[in-house]
C-alpha positions as MATLAB code, in Angstrom:
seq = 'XXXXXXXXXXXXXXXXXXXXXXXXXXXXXXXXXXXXXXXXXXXXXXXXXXXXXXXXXXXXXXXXXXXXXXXXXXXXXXXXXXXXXXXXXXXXXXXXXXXXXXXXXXXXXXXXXXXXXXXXXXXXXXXXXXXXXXXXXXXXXXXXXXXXXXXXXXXXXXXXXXXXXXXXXXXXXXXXXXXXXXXXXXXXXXXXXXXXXXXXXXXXXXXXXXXXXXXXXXXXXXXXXXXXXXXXXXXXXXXXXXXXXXXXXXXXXXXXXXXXXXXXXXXXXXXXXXXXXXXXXXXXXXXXXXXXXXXXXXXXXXXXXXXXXXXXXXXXXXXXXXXXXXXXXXXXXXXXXXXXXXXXXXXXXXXXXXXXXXXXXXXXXXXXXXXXXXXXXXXXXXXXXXXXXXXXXXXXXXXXXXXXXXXXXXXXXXXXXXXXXXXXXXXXXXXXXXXXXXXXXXXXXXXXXXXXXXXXXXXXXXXXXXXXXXXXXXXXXXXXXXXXXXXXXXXXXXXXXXXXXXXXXXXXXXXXXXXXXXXXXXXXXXXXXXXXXXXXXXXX';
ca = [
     108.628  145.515   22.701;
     109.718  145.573   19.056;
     111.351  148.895   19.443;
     113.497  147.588   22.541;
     113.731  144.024   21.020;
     115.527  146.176   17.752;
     117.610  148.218   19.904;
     119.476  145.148   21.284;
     117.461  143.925   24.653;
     117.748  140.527   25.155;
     114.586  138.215   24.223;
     113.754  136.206   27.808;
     110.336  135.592   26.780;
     109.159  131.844   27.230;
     110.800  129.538   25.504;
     109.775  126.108   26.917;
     112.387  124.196   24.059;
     115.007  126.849   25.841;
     114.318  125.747   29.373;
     114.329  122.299   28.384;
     117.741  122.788   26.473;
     119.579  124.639   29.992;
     117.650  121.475   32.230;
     118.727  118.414   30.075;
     122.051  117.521   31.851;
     120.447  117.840   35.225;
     117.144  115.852   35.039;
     117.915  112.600   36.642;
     120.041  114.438   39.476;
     117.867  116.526   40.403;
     114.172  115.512   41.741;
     111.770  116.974   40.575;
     113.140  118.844   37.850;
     111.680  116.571   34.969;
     108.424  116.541   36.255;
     108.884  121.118   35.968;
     110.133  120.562   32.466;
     107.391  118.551   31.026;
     104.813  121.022   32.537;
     106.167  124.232   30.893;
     104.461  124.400   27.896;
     101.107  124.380   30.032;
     101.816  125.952   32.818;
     103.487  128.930   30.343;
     100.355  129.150   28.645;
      98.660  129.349   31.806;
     101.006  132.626   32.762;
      99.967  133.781   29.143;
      96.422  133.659   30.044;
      96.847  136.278   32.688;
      96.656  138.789   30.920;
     100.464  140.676   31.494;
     101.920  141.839   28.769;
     106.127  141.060   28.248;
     108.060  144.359   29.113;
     110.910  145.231   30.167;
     113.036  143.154   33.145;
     115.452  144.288   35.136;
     116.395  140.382   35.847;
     118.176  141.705   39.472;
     116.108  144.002   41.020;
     116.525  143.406   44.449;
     116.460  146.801   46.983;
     120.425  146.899   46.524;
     120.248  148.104   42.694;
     117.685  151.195   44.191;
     118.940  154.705   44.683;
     117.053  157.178   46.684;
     117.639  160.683   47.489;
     114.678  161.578   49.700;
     112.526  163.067   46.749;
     113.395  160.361   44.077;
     114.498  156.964   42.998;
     116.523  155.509   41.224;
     117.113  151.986   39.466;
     120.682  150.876   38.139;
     122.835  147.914   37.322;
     120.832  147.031   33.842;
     123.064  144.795   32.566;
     120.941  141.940   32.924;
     117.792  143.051   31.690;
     115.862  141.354   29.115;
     112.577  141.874   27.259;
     109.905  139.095   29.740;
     107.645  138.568   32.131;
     107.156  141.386   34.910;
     106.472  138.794   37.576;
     110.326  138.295   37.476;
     110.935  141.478   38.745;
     108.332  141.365   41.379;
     109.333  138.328   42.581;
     113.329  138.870   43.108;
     112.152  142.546   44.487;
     110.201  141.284   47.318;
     111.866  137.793   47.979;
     114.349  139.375   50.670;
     111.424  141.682   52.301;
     109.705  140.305   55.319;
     106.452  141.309   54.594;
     105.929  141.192   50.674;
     102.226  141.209   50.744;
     101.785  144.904   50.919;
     104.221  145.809   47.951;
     102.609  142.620   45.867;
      99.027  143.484   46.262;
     100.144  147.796   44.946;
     101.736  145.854   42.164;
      99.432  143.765   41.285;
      96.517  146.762   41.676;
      98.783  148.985   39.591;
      98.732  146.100   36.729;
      94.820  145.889   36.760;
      93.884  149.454   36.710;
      96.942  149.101   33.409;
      95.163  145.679   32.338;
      91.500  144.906   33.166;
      90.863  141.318   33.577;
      94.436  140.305   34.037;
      95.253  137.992   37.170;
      98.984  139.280   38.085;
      98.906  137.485   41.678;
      97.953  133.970   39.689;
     101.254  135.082   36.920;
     103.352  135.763   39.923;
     102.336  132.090   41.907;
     102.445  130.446   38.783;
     105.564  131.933   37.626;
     107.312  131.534   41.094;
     108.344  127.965   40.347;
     110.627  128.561   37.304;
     111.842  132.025   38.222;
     114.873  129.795   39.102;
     115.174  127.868   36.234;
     115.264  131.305   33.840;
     118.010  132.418   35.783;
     119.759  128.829   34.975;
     119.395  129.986   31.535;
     120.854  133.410   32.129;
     124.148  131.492   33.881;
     124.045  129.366   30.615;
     123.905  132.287   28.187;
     126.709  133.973   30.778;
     129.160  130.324   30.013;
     128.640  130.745   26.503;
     130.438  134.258   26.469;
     132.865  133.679   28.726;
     136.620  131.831   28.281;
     136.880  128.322   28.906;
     139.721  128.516   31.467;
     136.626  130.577   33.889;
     134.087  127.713   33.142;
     135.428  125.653   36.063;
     134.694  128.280   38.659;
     130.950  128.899   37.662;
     130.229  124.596   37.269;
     127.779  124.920   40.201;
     125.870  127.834   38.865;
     123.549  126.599   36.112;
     122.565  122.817   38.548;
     122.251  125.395   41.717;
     119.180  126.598   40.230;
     117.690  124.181   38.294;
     116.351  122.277   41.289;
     112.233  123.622   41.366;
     111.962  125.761   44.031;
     108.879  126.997   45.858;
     110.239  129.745   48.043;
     107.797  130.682   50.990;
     109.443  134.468   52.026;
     107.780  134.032   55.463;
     109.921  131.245   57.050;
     108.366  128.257   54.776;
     108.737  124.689   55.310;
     107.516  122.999   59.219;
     108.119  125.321   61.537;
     108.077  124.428   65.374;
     105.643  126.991   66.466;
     103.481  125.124   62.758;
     103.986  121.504   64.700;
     102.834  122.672   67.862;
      99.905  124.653   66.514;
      98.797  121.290   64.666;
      99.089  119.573   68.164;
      96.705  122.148   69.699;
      94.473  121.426   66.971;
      94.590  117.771   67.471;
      93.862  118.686   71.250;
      91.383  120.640   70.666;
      89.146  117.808   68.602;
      90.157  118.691   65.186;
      89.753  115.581   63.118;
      93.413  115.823   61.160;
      93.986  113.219   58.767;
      98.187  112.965   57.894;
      97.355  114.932   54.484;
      95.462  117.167   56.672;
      97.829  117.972   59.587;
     100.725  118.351   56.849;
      98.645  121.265   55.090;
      98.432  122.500   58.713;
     101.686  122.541   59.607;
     103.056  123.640   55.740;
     100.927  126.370   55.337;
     102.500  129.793   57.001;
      99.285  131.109   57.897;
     100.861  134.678   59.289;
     101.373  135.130   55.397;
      97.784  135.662   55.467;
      97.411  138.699   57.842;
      99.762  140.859   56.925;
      98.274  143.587   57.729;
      97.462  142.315   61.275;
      93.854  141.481   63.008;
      91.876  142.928   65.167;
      92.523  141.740   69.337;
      89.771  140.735   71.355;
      90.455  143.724   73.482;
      89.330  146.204   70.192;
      93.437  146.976   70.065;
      95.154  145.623   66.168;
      97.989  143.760   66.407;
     100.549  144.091   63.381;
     103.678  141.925   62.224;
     106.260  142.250   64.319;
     104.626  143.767   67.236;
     104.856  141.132   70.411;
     103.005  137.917   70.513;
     101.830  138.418   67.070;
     103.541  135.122   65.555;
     101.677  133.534   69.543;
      98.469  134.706   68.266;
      98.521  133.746   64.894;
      99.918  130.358   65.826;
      96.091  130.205   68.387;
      92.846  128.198   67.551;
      91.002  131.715   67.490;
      89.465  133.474   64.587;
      91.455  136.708   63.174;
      89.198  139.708   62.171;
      90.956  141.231   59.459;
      88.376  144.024   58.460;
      85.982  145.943   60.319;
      83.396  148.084   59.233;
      81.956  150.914   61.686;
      82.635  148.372   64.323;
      81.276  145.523   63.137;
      83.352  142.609   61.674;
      83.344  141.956   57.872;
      85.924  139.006   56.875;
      88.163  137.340   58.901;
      90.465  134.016   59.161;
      88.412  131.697   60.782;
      88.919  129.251   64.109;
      91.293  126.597   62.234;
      89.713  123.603   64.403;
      86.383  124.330   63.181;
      88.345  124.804   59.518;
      89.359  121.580   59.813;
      86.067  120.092   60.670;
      85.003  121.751   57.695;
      87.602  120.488   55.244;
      87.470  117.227   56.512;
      83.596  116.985   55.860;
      84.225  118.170   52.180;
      86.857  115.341   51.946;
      89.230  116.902   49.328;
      90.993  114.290   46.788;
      94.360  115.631   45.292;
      93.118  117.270   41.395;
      89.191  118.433   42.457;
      88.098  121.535   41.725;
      86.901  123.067   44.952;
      83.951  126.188   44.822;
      84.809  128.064   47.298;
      82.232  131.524   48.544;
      84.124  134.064   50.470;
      87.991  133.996   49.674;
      88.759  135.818   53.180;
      91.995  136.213   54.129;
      92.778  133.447   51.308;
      94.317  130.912   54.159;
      91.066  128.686   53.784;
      92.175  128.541   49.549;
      95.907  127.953   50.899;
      94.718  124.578   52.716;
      93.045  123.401   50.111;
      95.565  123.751   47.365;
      97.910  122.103   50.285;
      95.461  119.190   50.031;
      96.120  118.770   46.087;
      92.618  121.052   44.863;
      92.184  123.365   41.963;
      90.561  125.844   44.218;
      87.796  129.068   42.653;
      87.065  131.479   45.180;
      84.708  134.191   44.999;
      84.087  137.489   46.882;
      82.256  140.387   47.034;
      84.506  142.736   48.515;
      87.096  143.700   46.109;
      89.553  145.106   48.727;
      89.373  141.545   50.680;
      90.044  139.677   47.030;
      92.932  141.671   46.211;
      94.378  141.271   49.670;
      94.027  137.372   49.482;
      95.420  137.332   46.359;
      98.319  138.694   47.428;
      98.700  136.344   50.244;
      98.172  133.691   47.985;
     101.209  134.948   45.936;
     103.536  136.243   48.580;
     103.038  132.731   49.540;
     103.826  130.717   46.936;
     100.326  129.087   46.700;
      99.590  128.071   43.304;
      96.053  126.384   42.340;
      93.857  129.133   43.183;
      92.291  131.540   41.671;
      90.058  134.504   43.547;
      87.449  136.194   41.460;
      85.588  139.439   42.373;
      81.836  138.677   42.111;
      78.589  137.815   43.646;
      78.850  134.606   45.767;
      75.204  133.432   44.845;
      76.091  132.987   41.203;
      79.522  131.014   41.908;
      81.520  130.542   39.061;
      78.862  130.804   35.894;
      80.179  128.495   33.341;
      82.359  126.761   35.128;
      82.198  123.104   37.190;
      83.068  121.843   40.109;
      83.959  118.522   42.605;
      82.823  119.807   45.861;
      82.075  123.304   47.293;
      83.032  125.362   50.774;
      81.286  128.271   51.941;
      82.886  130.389   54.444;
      80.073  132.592   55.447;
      76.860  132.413   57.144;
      74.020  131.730   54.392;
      70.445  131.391   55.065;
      70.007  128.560   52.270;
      71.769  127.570   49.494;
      72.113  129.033   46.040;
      71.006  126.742   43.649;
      73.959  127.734   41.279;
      76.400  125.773   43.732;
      74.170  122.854   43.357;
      74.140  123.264   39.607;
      78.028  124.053   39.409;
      78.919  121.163   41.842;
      78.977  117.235   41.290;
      79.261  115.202   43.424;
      79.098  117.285   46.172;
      78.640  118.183   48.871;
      78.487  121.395   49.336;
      79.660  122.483   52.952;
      78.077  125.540   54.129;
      77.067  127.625   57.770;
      73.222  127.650   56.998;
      71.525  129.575   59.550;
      69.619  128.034   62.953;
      67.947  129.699   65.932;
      70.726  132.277   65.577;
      73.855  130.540   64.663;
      75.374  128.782   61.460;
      75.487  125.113   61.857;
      77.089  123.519   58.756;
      75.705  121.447   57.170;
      76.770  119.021   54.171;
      73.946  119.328   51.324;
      73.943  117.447   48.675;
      71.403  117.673   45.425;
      71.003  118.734   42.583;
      69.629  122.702   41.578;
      65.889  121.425   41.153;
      65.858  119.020   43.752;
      65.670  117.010   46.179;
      67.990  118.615   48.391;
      68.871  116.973   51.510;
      71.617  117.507   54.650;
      73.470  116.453   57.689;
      74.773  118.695   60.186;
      78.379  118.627   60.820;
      79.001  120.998   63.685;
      78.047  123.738   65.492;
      79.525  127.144   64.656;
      78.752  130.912   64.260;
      79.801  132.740   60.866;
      79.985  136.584   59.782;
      76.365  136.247   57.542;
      77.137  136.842   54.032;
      74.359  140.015   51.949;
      71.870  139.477   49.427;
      69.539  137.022   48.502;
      72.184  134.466   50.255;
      70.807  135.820   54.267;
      66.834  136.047   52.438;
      64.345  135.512   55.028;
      61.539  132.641   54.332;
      59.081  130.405   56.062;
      61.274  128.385   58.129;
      63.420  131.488   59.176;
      64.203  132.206   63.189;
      64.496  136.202   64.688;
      67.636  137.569   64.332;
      69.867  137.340   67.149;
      68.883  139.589   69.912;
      72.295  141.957   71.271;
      72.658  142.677   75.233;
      69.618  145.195   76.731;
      67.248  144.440   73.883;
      65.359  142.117   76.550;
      62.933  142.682   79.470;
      64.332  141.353   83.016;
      64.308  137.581   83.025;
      63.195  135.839   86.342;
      63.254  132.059   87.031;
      60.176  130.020   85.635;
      61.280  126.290   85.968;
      64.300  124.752   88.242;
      67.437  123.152   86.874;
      66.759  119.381   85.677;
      70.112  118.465   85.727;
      72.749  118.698   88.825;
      75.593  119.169   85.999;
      75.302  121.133   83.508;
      75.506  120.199   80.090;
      78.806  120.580   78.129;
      79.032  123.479   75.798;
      78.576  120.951   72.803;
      75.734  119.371   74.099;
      74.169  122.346   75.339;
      74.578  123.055   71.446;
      72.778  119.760   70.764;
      69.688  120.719   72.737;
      69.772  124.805   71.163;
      69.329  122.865   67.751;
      66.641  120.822   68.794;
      64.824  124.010   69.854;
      65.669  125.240   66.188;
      63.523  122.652   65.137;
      60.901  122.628   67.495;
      60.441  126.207   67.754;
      60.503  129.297   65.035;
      60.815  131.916   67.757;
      64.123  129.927   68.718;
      67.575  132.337   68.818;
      70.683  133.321   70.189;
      70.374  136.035   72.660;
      72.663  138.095   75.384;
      70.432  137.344   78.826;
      69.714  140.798   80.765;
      71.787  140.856   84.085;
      73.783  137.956   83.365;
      77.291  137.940   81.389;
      76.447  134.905   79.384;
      74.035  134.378   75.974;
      71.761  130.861   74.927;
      69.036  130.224   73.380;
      65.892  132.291   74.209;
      62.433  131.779   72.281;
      61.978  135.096   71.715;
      58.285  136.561   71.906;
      56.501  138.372   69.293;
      57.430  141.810   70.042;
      61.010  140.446   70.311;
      61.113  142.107   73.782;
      60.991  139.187   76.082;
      60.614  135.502   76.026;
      61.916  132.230   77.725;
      65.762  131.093   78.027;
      67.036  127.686   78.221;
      69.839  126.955   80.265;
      72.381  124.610   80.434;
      71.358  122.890   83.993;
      67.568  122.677   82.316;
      66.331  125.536   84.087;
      64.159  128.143   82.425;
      64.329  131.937   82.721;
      61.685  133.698   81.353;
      60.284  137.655   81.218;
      58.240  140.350   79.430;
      54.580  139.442   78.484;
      54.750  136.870   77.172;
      57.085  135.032   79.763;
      54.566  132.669   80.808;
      53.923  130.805   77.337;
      57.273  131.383   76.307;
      58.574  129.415   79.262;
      55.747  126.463   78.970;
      57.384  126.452   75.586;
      60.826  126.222   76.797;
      59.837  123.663   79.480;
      58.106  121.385   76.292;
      61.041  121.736   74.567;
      63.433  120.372   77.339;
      60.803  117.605   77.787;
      60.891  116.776   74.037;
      64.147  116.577   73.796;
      65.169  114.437   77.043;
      62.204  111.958   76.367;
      64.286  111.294   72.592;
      67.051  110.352   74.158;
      69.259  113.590   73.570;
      69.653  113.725   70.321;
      72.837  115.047   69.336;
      72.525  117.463   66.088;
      74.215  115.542   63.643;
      71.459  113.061   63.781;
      69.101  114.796   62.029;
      68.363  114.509   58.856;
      67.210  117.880   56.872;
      65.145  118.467   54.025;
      65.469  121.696   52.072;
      62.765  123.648   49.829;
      63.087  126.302   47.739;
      62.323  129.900   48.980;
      63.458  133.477   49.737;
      63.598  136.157   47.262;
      61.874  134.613   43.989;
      64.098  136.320   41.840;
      67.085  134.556   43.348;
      65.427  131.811   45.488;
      67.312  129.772   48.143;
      67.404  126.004   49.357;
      66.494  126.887   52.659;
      66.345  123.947   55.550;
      62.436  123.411   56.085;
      62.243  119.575   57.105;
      63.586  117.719   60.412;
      63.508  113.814   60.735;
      65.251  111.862   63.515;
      66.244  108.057   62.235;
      63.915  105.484   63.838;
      64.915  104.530   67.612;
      66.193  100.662   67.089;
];
């Protein structure tokens, strides 16, 4: 920098007193501009702590100023480069590309494997605010050279970009197809508060699979390719990454989303744990919502690839870290946590790294994830509530650790023996899907063997209590019926039948009215707070 520094190259470095110099005319007509000024000094040193080094800026490289001859390319019109930030380039480069995620995240890999530690998607959202503002001070420094007779025809150029811009490069602001989705959501049960919906409907969540999803026919759809905006825009989970055919991260159902961030009641300034960054859409919301958001992953490929999401959309606030979810964020605290995989118990490092709480998370039941709010601290007691029903991708490690209180695995189609009626239907209508869900739990509690199966000969999947040999066993149905088969099928269906008894005779209790004690357990070396305790409240 020294050498090109000597040789002439103008010094853009920051230079908050500089900013503030170009800004000062403009501050009381311009919202919002004061409030950027009196942040730079922090939010500069945050950019600092990223690790980038200054270099050298083309200060205009948008695709227009690239040559290419088939074999190489070539960069020209230097006039306005400057010694500064590399972010600057990145950011006028892709700012006129529809889909900048792709070339962000091969920047931003190219400046790690350069500078190990360094956090260039968190320069370039942090940066994206002011990239405006510099250029006001390049139009200032352009005034100062020029005759005074030409000043009057470049007035509007230094106020044009002061004003603090956020630019979203994928259609940003409310978008119809945005409102409508947020009405589906409201239709569909979603419990949107106004700070909620307006997340919702700000947040361009198409930013966040930009390398498409996988259909529910097996087929992938990709930007630009028809009804992907339709299915983006759906209250349906998004596979994003599959490995040997099974799905590893993904952008989950926004309804139950919502239910979730709604539960973990986010106030504008907490700092929000969050395990499993996914697609980064989750992190998007909450920094919507006003949070300082942490998320950690495992997979380094799905952290780099929500990172630049997170920066190709303008999201500032968040930070994704590579790194074992059952250690969180060592050193670090936090308001509330969100986990956004399945988890057989709780780390106690959450509970340690989190006050007040809670700490929302799919804990594992008879085969599915209901979440749960926990709250406690990392030596106890730990106690919960369920929130909802829901089914997660399980997360690895210690974090999916069998224990005392663990159900079977759930059982895929043609594992099972032929199932044959045992008991007739005790209901002439069927229970709803959520209520259905409401007895499954119950069965959860009552029973060990209790999980989520797909029935033989029938296109549908419940709850079975699955026998020893995990070959057969009884299924409960939504009329109250009771299938059962292999051979065991005669005490597995008495068991089923109990539980149906049980359950009617306490009035149906829906799942959210128990209350849930956890212990510790699992892997010793890395124990869990694993649900072990089931209480109803007492019947008034």
């Amino acid at each position: 920098m020294d050498e090109l520094l000597a040789a002439g190259v103008p010094d853009g470095r920051f230079d908050a007193d500089r900013f503030a110099r170009v800004a000062e005319p403009f501050l009381d007509g311009i919202d919002g501009l004061a409030a950027l000024v009196d942040e730079l000094p922090a939010r500069f040193a945050a950019i600092e702590a990223c690790g980038l080094p200054a270099t050298l800026v083309h200060g205009d490289l948008h695709p227009g100023n690239v040559r290419a001859d088939g074999d190489s390319r070539v960069i020209v019109d230097w006039g306005d480069a400057t010694v500064g930030h590399p972010a600057y380039d990145i950011l006028r480069l892709t700012g006129e590309l529809d889909e900048p995620g792709p070339v962000l995240r091969e920047w931003a890999r190219r400046w790690r494997t350069d500078r190990p530690g360094a956090e260039p998607e968190r320069a370039v959202a942090l940066i994206r605010p002011v990239a405006e503002l510099r250029a006001a001070a390049a139009y200032a420094d352009f005034l100062d050279r020029i005759e005074p007779s030409e000043w009057p025809y470049h007035a509007a150029d230094v106020p044009a970009r002061c004003a603090p811009r956020r630019p979203q490069p994928y259609g940003g602001g409310v978008t119809d197809q945005r409102s409508r989705f947020v009405e589906e959501l409201r239709r569909n049960g979603a419990p949107l508060t106004p700070e909620l919906a307006a997340a919702f409907a700000a947040v361009p969540r198409e930013a966040f699979v930009a390398e498409g999803f996988q259909r529910r026919d097996g087929s992938w759809a990709r930007p630009g390719t028809a009804g992907f905006r339709a299915a983006v825009y759906r209250d349906d989970v998004l596979v994003t990454k599959v490995d040997g055919g099974t799905a590893v991260s993904s952008s989950s159902q926004p309804s139950l989303m919502a239910i979730m961030l709604a539960a973990l009641d986010v106030r504008p300034g907490d700092r929000v744990l969050e395990i499993g960054a996914g697609t980064g859409y989750n992190a998007a919301l909450l920094a919507a919502l006003g949070a300082r958001v942490t998320s950690v992953d495992v997979q380094a490929d799905v952290a780099d690839r929500a990172r630049a999401a997170l920066a190709a959309a303008g999201v500032e606030g968040v930070r994704v870290l590579i790194g074992d979810g059952y250690s969180g964020a060592p050193g670090e605290s936090f308001d509330r946590a969100i986990v956004t995989v399945g988890v057989a118990g709780i780390s106690p490092a959450w509970l340690a790294q989190t006050r007040p709480g809670p700490v929302v998370a799919p804990v594992e039941h008879a085969g599915t994830h209901p979440v749960l709010a926990v709250e406690g601290g990392p030596e106890g007691p730990v106690t919960a509530t369920v929130i909802c029903p829901s089914g997660f991708m399980s997360a690895a490690g210690p974090l999916t650790a069998t224990h005392p209180w663990s159900h079977p695995h759930p059982v895929s189609s043609g594992t099972l023996a032929p199932f044959a009626p045992f008991a007739p239907p005790r209901w002439e209508t069927p229970l709803s899907s959520y209520v259905y869900r409401d007895l499954w739990y119950a069965a959860g509690v009552w029973s060990r063997r209790a999980t989520h199966a797909a029935l033989p000969d029938r296109e549908l999947s419940g709850v079975v209590l699955l026998d020893e040999r995990g070959a057969g066993g009884a299924a409960i149905m939504p009329d109250g019926s009771v299938l059962a088969g292999g051979e065991r099928a005669d005490d597995c269906g008495a068991a089923a039948v109990e539980i149906v008894d049980r359950w009617e005779a306490a009035g149906r209790p829906p799942m959210r009215a128990w209350r849930i004690g956890l212990r510790l357990a699992g892997d010793p070396r890395a124990p869990i707070w694993a649900p072990a305790t089931w209480s109803l409240p007492a019947q008034p």
